[in-house]
MOPAC internal coordinates of N, CA, C and O (Angstrom, degrees):
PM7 1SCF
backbone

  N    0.0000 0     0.00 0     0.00 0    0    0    0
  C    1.4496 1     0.00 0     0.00 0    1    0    0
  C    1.5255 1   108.96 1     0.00 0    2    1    0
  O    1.2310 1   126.09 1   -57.53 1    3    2    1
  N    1.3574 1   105.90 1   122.47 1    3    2    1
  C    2.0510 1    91.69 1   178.49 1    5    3    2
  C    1.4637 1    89.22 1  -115.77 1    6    5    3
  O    1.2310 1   124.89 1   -40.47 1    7    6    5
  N    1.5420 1   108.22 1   139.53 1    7    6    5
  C    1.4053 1   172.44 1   154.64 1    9    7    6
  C    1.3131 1   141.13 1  -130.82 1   10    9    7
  O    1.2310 1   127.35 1   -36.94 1   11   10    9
  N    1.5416 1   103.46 1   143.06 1   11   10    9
  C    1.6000 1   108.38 1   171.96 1   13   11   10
  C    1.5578 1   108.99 1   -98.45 1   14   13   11
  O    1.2310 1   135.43 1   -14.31 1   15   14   13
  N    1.3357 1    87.75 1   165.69 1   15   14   13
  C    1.8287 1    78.52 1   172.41 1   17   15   14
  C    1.1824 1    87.59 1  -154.49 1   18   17   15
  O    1.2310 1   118.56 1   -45.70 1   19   18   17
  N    1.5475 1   120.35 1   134.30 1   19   18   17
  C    1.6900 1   124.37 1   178.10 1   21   19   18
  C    1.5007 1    85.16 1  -117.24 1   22   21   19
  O    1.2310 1   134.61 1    -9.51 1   23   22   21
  N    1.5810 1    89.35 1   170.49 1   23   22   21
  C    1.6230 1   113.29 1  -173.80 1   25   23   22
  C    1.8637 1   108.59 1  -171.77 1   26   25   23
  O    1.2310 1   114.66 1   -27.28 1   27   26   25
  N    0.9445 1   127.73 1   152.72 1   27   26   25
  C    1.5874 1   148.96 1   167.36 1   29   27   26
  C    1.5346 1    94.88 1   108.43 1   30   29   27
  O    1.2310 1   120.56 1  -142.36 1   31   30   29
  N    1.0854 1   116.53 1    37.64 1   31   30   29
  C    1.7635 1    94.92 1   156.46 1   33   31   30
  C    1.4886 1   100.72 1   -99.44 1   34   33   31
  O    1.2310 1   132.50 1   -18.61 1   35   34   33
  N    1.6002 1    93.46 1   161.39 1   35   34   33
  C    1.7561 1   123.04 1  -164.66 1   37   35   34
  C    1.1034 1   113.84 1  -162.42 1   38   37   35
  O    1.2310 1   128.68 1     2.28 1   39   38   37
  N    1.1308 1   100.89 1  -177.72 1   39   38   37
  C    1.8594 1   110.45 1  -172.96 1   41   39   38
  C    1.7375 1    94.58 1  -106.43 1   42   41   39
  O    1.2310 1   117.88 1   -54.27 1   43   42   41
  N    0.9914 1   121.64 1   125.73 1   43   42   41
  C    1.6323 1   136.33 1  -165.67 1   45   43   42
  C    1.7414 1   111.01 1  -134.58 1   46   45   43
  O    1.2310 1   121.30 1   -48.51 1   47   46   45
  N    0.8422 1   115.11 1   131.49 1   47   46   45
  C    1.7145 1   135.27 1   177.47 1   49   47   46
  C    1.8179 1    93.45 1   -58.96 1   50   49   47
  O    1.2310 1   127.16 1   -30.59 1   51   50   49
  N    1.4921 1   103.83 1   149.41 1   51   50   49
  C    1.6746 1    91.52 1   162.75 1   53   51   50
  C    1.3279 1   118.31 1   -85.43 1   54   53   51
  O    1.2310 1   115.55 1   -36.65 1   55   54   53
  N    1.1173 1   126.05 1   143.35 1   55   54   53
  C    1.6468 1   137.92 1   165.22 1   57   55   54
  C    2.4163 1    95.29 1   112.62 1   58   57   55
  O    1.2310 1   129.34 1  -167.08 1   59   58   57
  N    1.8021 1    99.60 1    12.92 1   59   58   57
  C    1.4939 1   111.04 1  -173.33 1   61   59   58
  C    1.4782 1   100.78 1   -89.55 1   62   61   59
  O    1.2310 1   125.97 1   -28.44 1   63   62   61
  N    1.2905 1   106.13 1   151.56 1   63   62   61
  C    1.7233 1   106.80 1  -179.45 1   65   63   62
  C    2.0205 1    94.01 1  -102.82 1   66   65   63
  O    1.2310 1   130.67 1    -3.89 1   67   66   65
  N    1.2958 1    97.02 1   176.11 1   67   66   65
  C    1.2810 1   110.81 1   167.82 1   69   67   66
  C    1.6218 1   109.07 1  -158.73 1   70   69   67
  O    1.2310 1   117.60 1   -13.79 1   71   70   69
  N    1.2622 1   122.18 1   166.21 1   71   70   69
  C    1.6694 1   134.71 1   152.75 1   73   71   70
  C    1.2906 1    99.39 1  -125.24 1   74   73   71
  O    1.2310 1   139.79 1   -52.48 1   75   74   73
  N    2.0563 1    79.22 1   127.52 1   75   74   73
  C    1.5118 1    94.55 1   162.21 1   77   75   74
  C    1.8912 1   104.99 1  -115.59 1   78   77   75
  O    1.2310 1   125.22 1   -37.00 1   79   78   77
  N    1.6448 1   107.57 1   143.00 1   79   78   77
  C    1.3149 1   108.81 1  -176.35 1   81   79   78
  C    1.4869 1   111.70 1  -105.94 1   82   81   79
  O    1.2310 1   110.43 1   -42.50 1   83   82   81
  N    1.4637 1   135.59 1   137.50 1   83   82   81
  C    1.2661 1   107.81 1   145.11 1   85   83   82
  C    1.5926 1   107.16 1  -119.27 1   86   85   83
  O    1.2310 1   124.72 1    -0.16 1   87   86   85
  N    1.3481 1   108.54 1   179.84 1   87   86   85
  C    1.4618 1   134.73 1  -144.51 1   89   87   86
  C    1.3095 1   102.04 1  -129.08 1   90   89   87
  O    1.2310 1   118.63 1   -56.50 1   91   90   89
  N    1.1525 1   120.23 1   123.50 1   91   90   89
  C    1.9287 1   109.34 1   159.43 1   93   91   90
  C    1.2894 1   111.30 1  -119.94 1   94   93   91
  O    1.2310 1   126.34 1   -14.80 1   95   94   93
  N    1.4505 1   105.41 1   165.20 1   95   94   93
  C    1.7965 1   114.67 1  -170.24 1   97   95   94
  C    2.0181 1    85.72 1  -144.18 1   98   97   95
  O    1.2310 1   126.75 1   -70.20 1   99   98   97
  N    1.3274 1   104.62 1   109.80 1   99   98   97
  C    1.1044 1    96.10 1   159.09 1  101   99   98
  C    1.5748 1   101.06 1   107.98 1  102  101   99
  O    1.2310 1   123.35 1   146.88 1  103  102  101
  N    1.3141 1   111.18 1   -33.12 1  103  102  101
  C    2.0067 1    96.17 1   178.12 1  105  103  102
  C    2.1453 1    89.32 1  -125.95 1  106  105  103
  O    1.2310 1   134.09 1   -19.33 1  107  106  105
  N    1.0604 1    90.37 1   160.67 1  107  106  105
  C    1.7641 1   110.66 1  -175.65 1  109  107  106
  C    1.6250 1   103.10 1   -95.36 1  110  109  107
  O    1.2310 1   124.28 1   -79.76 1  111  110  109
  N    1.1188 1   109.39 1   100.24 1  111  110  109
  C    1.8950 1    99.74 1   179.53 1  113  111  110
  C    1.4136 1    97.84 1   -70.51 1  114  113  111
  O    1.2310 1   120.59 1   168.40 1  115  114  113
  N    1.0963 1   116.48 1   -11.60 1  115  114  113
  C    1.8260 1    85.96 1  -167.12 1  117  115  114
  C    2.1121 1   112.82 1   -91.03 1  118  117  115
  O    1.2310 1   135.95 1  -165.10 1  119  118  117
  N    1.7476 1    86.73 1    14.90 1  119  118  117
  C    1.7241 1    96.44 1  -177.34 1  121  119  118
  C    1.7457 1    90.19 1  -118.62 1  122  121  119
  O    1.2310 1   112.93 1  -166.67 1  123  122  121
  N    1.1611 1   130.96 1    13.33 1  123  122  121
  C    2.1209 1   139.11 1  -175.02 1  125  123  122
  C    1.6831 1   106.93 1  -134.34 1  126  125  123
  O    1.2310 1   135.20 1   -42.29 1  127  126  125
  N    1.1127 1    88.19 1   137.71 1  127  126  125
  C    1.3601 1   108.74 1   158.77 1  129  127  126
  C    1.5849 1   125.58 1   -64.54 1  130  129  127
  O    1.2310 1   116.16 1   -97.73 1  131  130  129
  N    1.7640 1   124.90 1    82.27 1  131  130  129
  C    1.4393 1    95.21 1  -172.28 1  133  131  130
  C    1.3109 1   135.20 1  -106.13 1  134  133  131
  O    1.2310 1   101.81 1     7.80 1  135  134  133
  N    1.1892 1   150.82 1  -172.20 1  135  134  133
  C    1.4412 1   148.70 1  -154.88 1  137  135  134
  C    1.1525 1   104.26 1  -128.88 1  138  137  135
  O    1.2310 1   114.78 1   -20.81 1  139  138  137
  N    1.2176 1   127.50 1   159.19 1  139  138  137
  C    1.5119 1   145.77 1   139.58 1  141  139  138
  C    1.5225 1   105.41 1  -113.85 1  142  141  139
  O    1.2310 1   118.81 1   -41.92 1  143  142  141
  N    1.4545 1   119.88 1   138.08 1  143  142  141
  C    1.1890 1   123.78 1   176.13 1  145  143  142
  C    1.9074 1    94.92 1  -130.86 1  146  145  143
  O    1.2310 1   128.43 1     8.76 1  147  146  145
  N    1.1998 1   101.37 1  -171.24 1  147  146  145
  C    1.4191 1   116.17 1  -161.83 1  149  147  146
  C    1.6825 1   109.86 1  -170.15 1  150  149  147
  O    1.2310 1   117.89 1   -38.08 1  151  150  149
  N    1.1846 1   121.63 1   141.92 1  151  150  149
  C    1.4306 1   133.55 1  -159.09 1  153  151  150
  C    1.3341 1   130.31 1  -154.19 1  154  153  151
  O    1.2310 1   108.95 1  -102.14 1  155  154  153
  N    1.2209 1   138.29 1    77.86 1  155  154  153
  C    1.3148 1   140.89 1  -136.11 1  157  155  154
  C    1.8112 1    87.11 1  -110.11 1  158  157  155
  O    1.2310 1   132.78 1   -25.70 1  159  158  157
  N    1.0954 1    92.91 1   154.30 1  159  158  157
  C    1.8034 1   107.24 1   170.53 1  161  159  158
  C    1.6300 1   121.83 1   -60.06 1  162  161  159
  O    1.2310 1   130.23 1   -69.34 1  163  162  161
  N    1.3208 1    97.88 1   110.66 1  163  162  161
  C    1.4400 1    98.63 1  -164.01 1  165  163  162
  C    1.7040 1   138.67 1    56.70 1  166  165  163
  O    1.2310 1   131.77 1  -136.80 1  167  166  165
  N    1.6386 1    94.88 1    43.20 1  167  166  165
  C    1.1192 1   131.38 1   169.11 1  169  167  166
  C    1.5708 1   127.23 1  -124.39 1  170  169  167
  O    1.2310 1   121.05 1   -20.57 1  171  170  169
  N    1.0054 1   115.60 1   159.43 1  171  170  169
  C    1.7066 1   103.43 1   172.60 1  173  171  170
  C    1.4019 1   112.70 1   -99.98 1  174  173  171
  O    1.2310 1   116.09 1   -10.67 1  175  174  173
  N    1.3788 1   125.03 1   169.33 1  175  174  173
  C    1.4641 1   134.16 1  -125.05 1  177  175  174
  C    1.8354 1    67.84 1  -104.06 1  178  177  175
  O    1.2310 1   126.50 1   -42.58 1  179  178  177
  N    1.5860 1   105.11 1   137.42 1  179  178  177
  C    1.7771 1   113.69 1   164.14 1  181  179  178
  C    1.3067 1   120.45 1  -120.91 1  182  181  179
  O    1.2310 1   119.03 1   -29.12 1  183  182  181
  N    1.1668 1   119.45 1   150.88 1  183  182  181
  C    1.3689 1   135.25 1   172.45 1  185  183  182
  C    1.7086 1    96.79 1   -71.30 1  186  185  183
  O    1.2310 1   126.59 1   -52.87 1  187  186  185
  N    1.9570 1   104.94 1   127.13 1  187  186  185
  C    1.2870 1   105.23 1  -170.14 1  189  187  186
  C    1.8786 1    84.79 1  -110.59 1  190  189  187
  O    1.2310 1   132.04 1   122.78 1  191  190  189
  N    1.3258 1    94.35 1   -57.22 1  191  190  189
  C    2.1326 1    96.19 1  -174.66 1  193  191  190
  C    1.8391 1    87.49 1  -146.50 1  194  193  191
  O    1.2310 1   146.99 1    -5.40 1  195  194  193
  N    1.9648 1    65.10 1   174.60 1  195  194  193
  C    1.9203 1    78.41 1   176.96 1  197  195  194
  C    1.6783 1    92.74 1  -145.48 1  198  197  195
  O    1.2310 1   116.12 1   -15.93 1  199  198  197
  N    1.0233 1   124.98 1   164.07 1  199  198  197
  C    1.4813 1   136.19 1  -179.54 1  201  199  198
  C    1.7682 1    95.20 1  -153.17 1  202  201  199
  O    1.2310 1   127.58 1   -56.40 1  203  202  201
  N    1.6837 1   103.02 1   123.60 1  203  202  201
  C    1.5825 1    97.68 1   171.99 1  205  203  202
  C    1.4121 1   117.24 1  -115.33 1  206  205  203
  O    1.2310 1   117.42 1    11.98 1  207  206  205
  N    1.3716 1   122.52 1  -168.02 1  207  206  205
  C    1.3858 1   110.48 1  -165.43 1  209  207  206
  C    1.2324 1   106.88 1   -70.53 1  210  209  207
  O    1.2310 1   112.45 1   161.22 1  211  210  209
  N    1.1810 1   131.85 1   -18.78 1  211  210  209
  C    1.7632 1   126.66 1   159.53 1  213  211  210
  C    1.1128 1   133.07 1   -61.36 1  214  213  211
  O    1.2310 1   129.20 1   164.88 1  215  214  213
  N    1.1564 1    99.88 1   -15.12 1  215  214  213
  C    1.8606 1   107.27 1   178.93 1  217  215  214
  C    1.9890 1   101.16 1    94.75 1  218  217  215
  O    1.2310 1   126.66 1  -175.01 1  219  218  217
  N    1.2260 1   104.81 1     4.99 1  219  218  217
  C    1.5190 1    85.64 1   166.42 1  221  219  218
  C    1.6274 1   114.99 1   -83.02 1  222  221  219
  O    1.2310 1   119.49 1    -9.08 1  223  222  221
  N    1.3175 1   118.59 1   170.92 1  223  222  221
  C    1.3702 1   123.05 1  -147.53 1  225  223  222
  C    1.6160 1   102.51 1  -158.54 1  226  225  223
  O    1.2310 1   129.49 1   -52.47 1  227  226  225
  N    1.1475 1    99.31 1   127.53 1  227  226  225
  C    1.9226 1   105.19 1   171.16 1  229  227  226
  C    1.3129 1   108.37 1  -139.78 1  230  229  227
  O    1.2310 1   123.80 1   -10.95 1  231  230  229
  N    1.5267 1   110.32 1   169.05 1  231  230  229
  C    1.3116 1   127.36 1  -176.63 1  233  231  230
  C    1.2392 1   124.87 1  -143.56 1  234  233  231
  O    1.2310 1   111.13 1   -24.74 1  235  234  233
  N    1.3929 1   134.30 1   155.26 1  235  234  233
  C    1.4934 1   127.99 1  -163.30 1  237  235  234
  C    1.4360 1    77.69 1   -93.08 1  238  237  235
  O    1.2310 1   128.16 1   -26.29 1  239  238  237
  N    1.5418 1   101.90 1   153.71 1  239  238  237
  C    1.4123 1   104.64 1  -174.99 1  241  239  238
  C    1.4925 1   123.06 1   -74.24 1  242  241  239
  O    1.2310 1   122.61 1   140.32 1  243  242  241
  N    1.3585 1   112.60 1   -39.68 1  243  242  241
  C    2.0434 1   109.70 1   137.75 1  245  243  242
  C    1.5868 1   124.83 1     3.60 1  246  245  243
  O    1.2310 1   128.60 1   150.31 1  247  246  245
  N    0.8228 1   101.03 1   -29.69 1  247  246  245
  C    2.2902 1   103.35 1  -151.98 1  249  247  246
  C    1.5794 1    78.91 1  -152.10 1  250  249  247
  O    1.2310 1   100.34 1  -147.81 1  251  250  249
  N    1.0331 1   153.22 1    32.19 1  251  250  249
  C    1.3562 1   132.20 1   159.41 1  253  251  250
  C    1.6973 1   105.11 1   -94.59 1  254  253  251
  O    1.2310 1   120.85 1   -64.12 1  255  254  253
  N    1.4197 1   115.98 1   115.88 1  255  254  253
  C    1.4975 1   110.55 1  -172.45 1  257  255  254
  C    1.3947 1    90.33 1   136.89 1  258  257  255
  O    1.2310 1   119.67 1   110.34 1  259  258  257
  N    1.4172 1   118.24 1   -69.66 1  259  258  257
  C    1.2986 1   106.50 1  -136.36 1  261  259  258
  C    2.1021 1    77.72 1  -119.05 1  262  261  259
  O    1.2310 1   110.63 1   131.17 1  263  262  261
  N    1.0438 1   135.21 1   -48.83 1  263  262  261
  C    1.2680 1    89.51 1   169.37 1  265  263  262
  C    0.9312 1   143.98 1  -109.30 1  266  265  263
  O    1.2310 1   107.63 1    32.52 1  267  266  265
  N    1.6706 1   140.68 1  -147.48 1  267  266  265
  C    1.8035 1   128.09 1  -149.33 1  269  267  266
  C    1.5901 1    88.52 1  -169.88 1  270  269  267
  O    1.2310 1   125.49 1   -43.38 1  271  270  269
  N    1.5866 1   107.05 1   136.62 1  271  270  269
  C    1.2344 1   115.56 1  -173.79 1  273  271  270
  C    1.6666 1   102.58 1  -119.66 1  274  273  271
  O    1.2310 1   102.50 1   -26.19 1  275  274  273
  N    1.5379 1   149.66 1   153.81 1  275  274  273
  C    0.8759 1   117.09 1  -153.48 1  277  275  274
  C    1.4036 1    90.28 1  -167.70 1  278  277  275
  O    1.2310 1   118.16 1   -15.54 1  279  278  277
  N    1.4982 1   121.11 1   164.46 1  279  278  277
  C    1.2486 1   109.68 1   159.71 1  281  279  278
  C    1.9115 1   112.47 1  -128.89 1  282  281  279
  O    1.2310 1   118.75 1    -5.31 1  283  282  281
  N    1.1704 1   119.98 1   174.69 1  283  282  281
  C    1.2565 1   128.51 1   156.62 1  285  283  282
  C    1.7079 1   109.17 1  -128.34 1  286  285  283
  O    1.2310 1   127.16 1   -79.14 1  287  286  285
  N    1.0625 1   103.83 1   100.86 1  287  286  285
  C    1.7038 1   107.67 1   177.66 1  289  287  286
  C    1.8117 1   106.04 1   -58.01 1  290  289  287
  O    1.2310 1   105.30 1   128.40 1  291  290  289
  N    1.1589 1   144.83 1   -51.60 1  291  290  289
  C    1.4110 1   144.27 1  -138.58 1  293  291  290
  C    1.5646 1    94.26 1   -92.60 1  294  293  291
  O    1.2310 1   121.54 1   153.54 1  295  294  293
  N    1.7928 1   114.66 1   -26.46 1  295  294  293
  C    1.5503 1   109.75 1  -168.54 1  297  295  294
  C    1.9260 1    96.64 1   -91.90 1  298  297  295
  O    1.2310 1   124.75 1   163.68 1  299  298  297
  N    1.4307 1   108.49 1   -16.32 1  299  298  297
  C    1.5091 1   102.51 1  -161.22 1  301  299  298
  C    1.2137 1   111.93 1    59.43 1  302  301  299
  O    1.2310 1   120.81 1  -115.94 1  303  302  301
  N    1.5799 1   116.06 1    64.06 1  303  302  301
  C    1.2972 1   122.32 1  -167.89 1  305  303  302
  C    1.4876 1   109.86 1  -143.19 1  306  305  303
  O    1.2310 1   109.12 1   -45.00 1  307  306  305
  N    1.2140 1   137.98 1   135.00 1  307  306  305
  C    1.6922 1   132.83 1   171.11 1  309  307  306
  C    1.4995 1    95.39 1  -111.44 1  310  309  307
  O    1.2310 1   124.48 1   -10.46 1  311  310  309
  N    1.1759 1   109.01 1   169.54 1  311  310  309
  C    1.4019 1   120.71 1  -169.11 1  313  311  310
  C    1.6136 1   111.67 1  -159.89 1  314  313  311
  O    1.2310 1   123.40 1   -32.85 1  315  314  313
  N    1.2810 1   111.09 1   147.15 1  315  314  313
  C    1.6186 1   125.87 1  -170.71 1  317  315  314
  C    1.3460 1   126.23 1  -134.59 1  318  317  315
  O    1.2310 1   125.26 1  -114.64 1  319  318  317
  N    1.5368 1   107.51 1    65.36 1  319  318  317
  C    1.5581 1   106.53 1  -174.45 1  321  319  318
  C    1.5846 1   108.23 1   -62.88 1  322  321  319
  O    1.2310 1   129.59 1   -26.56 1  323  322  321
  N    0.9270 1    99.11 1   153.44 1  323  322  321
  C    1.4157 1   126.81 1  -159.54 1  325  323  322
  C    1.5400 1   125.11 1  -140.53 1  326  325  323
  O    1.2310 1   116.64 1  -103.22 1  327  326  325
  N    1.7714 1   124.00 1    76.78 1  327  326  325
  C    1.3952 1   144.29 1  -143.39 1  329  327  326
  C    1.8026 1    99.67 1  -109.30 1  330  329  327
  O    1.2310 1   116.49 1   -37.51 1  331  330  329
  N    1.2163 1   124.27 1   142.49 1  331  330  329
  C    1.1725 1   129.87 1  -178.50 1  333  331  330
  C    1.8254 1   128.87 1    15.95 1  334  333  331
  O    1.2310 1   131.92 1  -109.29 1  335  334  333
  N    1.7632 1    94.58 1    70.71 1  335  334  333
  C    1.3274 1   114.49 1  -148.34 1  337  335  334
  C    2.2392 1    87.20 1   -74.65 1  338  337  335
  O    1.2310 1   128.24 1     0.75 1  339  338  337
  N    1.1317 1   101.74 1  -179.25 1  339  338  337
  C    1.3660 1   116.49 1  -167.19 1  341  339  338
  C    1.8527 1   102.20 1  -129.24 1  342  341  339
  O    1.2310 1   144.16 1   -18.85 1  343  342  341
  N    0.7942 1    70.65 1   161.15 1  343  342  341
  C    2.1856 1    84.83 1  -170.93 1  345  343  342
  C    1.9706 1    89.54 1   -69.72 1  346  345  343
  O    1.2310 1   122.00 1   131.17 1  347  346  345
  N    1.0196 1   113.77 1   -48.83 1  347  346  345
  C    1.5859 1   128.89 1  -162.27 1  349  347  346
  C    1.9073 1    99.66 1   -67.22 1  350  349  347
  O    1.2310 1   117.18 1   164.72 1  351  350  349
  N    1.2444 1   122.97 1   -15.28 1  351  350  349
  C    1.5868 1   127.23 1  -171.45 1  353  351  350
  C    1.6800 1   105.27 1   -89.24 1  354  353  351
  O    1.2310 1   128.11 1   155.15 1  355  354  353
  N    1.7006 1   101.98 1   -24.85 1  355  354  353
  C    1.1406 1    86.90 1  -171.92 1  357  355  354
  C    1.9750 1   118.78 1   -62.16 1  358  357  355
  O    1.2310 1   128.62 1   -39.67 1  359  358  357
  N    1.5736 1   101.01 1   140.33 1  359  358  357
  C    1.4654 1    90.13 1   172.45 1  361  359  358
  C    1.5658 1    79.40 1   179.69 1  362  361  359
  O    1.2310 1   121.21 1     7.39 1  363  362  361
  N    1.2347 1   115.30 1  -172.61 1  363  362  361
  C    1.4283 1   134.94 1  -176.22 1  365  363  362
  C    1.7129 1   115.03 1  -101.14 1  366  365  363
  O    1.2310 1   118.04 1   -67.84 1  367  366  365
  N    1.2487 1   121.35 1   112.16 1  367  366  365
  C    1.0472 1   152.86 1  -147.53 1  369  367  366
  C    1.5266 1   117.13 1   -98.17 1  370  369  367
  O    1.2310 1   102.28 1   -69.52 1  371  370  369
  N    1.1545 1   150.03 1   110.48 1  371  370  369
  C    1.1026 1   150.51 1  -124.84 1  373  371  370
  C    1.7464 1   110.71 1  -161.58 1  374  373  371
  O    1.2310 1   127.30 1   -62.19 1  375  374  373
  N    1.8287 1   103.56 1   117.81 1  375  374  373
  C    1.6123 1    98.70 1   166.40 1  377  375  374
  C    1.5474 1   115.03 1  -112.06 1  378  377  375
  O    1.2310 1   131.56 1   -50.46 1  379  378  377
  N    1.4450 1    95.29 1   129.54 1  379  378  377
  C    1.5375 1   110.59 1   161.26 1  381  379  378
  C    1.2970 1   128.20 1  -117.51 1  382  381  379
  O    1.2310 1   128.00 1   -26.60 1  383  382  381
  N    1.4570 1   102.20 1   153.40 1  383  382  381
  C    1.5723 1   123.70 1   169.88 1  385  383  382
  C    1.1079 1   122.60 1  -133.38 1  386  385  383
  O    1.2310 1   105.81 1   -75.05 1  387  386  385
  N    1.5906 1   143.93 1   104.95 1  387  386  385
  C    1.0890 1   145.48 1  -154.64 1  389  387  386
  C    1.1205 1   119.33 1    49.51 1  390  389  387
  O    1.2310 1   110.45 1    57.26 1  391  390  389
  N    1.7139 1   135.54 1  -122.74 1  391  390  389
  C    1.1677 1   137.12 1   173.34 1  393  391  390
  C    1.5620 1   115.36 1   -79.51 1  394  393  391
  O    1.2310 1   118.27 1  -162.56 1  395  394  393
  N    1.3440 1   120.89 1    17.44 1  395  394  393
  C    1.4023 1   109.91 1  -144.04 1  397  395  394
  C    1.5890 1    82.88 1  -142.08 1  398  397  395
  O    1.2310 1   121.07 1   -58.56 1  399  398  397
  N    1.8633 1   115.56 1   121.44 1  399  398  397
  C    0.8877 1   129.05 1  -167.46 1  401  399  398
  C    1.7512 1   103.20 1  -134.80 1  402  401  399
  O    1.2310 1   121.26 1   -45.21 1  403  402  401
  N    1.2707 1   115.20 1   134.79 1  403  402  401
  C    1.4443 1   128.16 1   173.25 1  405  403  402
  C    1.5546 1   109.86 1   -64.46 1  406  405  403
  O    1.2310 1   124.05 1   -20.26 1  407  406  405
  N    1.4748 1   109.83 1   159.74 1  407  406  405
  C    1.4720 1   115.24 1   173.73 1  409  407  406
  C    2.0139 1   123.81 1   -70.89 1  410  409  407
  O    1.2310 1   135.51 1   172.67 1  411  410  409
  N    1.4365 1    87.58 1    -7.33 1  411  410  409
  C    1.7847 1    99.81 1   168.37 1  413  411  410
  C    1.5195 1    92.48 1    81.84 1  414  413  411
  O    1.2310 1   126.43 1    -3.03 1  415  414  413
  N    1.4645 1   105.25 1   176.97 1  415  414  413
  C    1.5349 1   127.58 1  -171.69 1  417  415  414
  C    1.6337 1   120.98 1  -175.88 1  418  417  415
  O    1.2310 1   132.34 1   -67.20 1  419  418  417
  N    1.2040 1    93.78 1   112.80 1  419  418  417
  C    1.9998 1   107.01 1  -160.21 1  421  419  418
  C    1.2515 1   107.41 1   -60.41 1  422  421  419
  O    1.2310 1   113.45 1   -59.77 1  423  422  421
  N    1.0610 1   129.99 1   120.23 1  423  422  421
  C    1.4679 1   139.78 1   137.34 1  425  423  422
  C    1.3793 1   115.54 1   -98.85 1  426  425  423
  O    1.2310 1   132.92 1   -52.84 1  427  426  425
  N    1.7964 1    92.64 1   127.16 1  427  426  425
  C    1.3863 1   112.78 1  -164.85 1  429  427  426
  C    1.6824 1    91.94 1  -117.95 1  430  429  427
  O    1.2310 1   114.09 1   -34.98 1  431  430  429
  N    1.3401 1   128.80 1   145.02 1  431  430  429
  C    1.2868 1   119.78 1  -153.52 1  433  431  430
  C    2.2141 1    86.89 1  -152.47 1  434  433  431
  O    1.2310 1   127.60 1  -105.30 1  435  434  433
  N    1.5731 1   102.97 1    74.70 1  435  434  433
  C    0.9113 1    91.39 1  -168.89 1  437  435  434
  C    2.1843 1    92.61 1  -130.00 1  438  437  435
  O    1.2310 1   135.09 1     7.93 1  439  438  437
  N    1.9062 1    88.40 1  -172.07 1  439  438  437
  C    1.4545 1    88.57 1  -178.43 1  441  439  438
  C    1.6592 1   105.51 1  -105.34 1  442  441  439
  O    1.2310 1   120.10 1   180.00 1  443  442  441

């Protein structure tokens, strides 16, 4: 069965870090291009980073500084550190690869 599955969102203080992970079953990130997206309430869904199978890496200019997109090849895992987050980030957080999108995971980034 291929799926993602993300996980480490929380409720975080502002200026709080977090990791968010996702997981695949069924596709190899370290041969895909993958995404982090982001989704705030009554907003449209944004491009947060991308990491491709080369290891290049971008960022919406928002989160450039403070976060880091990453991989672990052996866990089949991407990862989204997440450094002096803002009240305004909170929203539900989402990894993709091609057509194939995870069920997301809220980070709420409040006081």
């Amino acid at each position: 069965q291929v799926q993602l599955v993300e996980s480490g969102g929380d409720l975080v203080q502002p200026g709080g870090s977090l990791r968010l992970s996702c997981a695949a079953s069924g596709v190899i990130f370290s041969r895909k291009t993958v995404r982090w997206y982001r989704q705030a309430p009554g907003k449209e869904r944004e491009l947060v980073a991308t990491i491709t199978s080369a290891g290049m890496k971008s960022y919406a200019d928002s989160v450039k500084g403070r976060f880091t997109i990453f991989r672990d090849n052996a866990k089949n895992t991407v990862y989204l550190q997440m450094n002096n987050l803002k009240p305004e980030e909170t929203a539900v957080y989402y990894c993709n690869v091609d057509y194939l999108w995870g069920q997301g995971t809220q980070v709420t980034v409040s006081s």
